[in-house]
N, C-alpha and C positions, 0 to 999 in steps of 0.2 A: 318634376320637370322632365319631359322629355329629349334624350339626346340624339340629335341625328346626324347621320352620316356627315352630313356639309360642317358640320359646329362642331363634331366630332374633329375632323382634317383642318377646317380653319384656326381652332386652338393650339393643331401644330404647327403653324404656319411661323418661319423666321421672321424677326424685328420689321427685315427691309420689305415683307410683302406688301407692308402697309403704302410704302414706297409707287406701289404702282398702282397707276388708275385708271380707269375708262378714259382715251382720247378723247376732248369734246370734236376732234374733226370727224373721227369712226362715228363717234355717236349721232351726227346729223346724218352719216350716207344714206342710210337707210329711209331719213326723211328725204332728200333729195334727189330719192328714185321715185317718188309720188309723180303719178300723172300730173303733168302740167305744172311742178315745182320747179321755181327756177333755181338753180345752186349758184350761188354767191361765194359756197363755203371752201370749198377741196381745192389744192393748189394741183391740179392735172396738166399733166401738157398736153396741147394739140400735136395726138400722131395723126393725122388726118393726111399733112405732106408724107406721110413714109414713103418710101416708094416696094410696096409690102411684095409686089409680085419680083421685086429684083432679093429683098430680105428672104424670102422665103426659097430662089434658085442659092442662095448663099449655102442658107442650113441644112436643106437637101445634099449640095456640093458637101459641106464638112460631115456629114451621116455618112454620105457615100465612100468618101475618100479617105475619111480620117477618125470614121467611127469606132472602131473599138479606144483612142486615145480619147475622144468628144465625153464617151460616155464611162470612162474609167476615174478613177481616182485622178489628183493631181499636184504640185506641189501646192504647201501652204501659203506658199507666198504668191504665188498667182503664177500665169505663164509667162517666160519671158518678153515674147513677142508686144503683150500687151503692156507688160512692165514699158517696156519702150516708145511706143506711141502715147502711152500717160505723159512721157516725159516729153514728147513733143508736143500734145497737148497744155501742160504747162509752160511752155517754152513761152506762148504767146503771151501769157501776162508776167511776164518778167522773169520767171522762172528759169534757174540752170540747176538741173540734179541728176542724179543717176538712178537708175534702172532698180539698181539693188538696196536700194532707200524707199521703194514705192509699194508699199503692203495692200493688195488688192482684197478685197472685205466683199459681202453679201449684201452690198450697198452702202454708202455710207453713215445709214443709223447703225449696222454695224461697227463703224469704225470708230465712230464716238462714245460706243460701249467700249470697245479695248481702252482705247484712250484712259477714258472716267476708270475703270476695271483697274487699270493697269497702276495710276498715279493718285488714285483717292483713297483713303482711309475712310469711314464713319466719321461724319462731322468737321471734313475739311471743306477748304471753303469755295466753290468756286463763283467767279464771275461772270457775270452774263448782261448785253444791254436790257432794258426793260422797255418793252416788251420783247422775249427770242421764242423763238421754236419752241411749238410747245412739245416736241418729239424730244427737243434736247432735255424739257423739264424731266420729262417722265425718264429719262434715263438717268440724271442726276439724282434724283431722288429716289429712285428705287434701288440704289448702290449704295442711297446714305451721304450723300456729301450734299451740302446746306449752300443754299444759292443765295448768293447777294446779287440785285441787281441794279444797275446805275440808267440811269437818266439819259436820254438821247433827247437830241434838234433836227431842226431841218437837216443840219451838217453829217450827224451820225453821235455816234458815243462821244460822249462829252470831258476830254481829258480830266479840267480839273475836277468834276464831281468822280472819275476813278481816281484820281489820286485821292481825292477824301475819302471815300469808301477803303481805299488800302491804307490810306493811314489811323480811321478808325478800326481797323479790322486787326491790326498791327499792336497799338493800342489795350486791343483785347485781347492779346497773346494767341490769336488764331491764324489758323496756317492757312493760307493759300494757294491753292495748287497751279490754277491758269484762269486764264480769259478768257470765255468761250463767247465767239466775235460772228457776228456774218456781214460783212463787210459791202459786201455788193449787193444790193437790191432785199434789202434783210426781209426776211420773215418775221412777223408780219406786218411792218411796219411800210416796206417798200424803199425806205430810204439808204441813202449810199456812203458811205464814210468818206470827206472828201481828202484829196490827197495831203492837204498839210496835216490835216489829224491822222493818218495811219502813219506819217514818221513820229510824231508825238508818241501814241498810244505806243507804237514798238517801242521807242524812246524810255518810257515809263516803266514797262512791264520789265525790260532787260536791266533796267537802273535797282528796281524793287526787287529783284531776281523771280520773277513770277513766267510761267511759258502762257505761249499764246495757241489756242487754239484755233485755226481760222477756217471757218465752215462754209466753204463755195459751191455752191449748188448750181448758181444764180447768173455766176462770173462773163459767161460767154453770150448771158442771152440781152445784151445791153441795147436799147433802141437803135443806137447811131449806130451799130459795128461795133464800139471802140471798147478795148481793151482797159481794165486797170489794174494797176502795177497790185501785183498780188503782195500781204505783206510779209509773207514767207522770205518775197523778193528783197527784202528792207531788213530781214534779220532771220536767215536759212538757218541759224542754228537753235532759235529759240521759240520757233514758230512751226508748229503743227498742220499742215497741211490735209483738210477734209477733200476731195472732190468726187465727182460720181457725173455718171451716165444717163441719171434717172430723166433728166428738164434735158437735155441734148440727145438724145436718142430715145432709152425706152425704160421705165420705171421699172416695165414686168421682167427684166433678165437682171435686175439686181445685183449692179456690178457698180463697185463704188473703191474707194481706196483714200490709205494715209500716206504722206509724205513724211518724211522724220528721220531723223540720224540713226547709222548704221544700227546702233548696241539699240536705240527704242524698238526699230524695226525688227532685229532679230527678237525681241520680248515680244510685241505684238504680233508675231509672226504662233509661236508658241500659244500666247492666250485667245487666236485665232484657232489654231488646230486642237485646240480644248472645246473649240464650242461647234466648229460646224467640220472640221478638219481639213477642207478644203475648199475656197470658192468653187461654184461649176463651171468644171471646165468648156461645156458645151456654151453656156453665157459668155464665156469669155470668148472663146473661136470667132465665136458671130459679132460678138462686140468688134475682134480686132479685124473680121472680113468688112465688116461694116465701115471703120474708120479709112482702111485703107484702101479698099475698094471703091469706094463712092464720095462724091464731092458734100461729104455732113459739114462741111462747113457751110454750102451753100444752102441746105438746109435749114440750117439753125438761122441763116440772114432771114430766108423766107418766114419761119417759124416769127423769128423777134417780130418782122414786118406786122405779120399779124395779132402777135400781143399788145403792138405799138398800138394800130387801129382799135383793136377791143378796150385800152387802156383811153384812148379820147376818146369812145365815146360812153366809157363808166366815167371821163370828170365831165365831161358836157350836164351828162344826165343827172354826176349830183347839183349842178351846179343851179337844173332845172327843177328839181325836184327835192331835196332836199330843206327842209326851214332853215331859217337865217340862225346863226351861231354856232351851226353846223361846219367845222371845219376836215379838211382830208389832205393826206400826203398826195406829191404828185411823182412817181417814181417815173423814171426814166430807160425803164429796164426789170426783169422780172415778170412775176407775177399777180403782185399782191397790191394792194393800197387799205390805208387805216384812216379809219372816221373816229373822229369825237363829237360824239352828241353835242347839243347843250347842255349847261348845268342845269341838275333836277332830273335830267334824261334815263332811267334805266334800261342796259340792254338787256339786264334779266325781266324786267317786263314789258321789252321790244319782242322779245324772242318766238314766243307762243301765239300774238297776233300777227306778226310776221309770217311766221306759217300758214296760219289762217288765210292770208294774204296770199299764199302762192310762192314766198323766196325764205329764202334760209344762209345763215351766214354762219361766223364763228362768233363767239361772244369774246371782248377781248378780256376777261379775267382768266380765259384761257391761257393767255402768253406771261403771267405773272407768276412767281413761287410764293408771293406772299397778297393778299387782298387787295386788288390795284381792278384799274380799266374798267371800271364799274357801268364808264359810260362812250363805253369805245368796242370797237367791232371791228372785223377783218372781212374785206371784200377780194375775193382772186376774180380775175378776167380772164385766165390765160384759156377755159374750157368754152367756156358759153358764147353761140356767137353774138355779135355785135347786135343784134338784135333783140335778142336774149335779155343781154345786159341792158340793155335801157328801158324794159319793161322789167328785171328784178329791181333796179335801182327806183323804177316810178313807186312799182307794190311797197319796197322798204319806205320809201318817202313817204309815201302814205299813211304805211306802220308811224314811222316816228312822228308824223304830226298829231295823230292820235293820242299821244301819250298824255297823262297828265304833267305836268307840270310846265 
């Protein structure tokens, strides 16, 4: 038999490589750069409002003025300047914290690496609704720690089926580490935790002694305006704080950050400058000229305005095009919305004539750690215009009535 190079290096490979795996979102891009394909799949936000020629007098000003700092090293914990606007940032969903509690990361999948990094062991346990992020799967499992995940409603995660879940886990003398939550406008489901379940769920996790991770991406892009009470807000000492820049400004300067009590921060601060040593400081300048320069709040109105419109008319068009038994979330905020076939539906053999078709999605066994979603898929609106989207959602509609069963 011969040995080569690749089988030679992968038989040295530790436990957890097995841990990581091709994105199924990376793995469509490439299909959803085809001429004339419409992407259904990648959760992108429209920079299209930037206003690039005042973003780009910004960067120029901080090259000019402040370039040897822009482009030097810089603290591990981020700049001050920015530490503080984070914190007014938070301000508006409920949020009171300090400057020196806000660990600024290389986006917030960063941050959910220290996090997991920091509090898992191999084969602890963490929580997660079903369906979540599948960026958070691939980080969970590639450190080793074993995801359980619980059951959501229209309403959001479903208290009692977490309390079952932690007391059969309990049960089996397994550890726990947190809840990893996305609370607002979830990925990829769409749906929103409503206010009496995030006192519950903080309720539960601080009763069972379990921390809460709570991953905001999402938070600020809500159709109406309106704010919700973050649940950091509901219990600042046992609640982890994700948020980021990426969906409010700009994915490609990868500026994200944790909220958390002094002694975590100063550890994630350290198992930050182990892996990259510093955020960049140039992302951050422009992040914080950006925030305080320019009215991004009214940006972000505008930006919702228009995810709101691409979002009626992806339900109009399932609502046209879709077969009967067909049913889909209706988010109010966000990016995303979730289909469930009918039963007998495969989206593994949706997927291939879909393409054929012209549009391309996520498949939802993507958003599970264990065999689920079999006949469920992820639709984002936030890239494609309105237009777009009503002729991906006909071609999908089409794909599925094809199907057998």
């Amino acid at each position: 038999m011969t040995i080569t190079t690749d089988s030679l290096h992968t038989a040295r490979f530790a436990d957890r490589a097995d841990g990581y795996h091709p994105s199924p979102v990376r793995e469509v891009f490439e299909v959803s750069m085809q001429p004339n394909m419409i992407s259904l799949a990648g959760g992108n936000p429209d920079l299209s409002g930037l206003p690039l020629d005042r973003i780009a007098d910004m960067a120029q000003r901080i090259i000019k003025d402040r370039g040897e700092e822009a482009l030097q090293y810089g603290s591990g914990a981020g700049t001050p300047e920015l530490q503080e606007l984070i914190c007014e940032i938070m301000a508006l969903e409920g949020i009171s914290a300090l400057p020196e509690n806000v660990q600024i990361t290389s986006g917030s999948q960063m941050a959910l690496e220290l996090v997991t990094k920091l509090f898992c062991n191999p084969h602890d346990v963490i929580l997660a609704e079903g369906p979540t992020y599948v960026g958070a799967l691939g980080t969970f499992e590639g450190l080793q720690a074993d995801v359980v995940q619980v059951a959501i409603d229209e309403k959001g995660l479903i208290p009692s089926e977490l309390q079952d879940a932690i007391r059969a886990l309990k049960a089996q003398s397994r550890t726990i580490k947190f809840l990893y939550t996305i609370p607002n406008f979830n990925n990829p489901s769409g749906i929103s935790l409503t206010p009496e379940r995030r006192q519950e769920i903080v309720d539960i996790c601080r009763t069972e002694g379990i921390a809460i991770v709570e991953d905001n991406p999402y938070g600020l892009l809500s159709f109406d305006g309106s704010a919700r009470a973050a649940l950091h807000s509901l219990d600042p000492d046992n609640v982890f704080y994700l948020g980021s820049f990426s969906k409010i400004f700009s994915p490609g300067l990868r500026i994200g950050w944790v909220l958390a009590p002094t002694e975590v921060r100063k550890r994630l601060q350290l198992a930050a400058e182990a892996t990259t040593i510093c955020p960049s400081v140039l992302s951050q300048m422009l992040v914080e000229s950006y925030v305080s320069g320019f009215d991004w709040r009214a940006h972000v109105r505008d930006a919702c305005t228009t995810y709101a419109r691409r979002c009626d008319a992806v339900m109009e068009a399932l609502e046209l095009h879709m077969p009967e038994g067909t049913t889909w979330t209706r988010p109010t905020g966000g990016f995303f919305t979730w289909i469930t076939l009918p039963a007998g539906r495969s989206v593994d053999a949706l997927l291939q004539p879909a393409i054929d078709g012209g549009v391309v999605f996520v498949p939802g066994s993507a958003f599970f750690a264990e065999p689920a979603g079999a006949n469920q898929l992820r639709v984002a609106f936030s890239f494609e215009t309105e237009e777009a989207l009503v002729e991906g959602v006909r071609r999908l509609g089409a794909a599925v009535a094809a199907l057998p069963g």
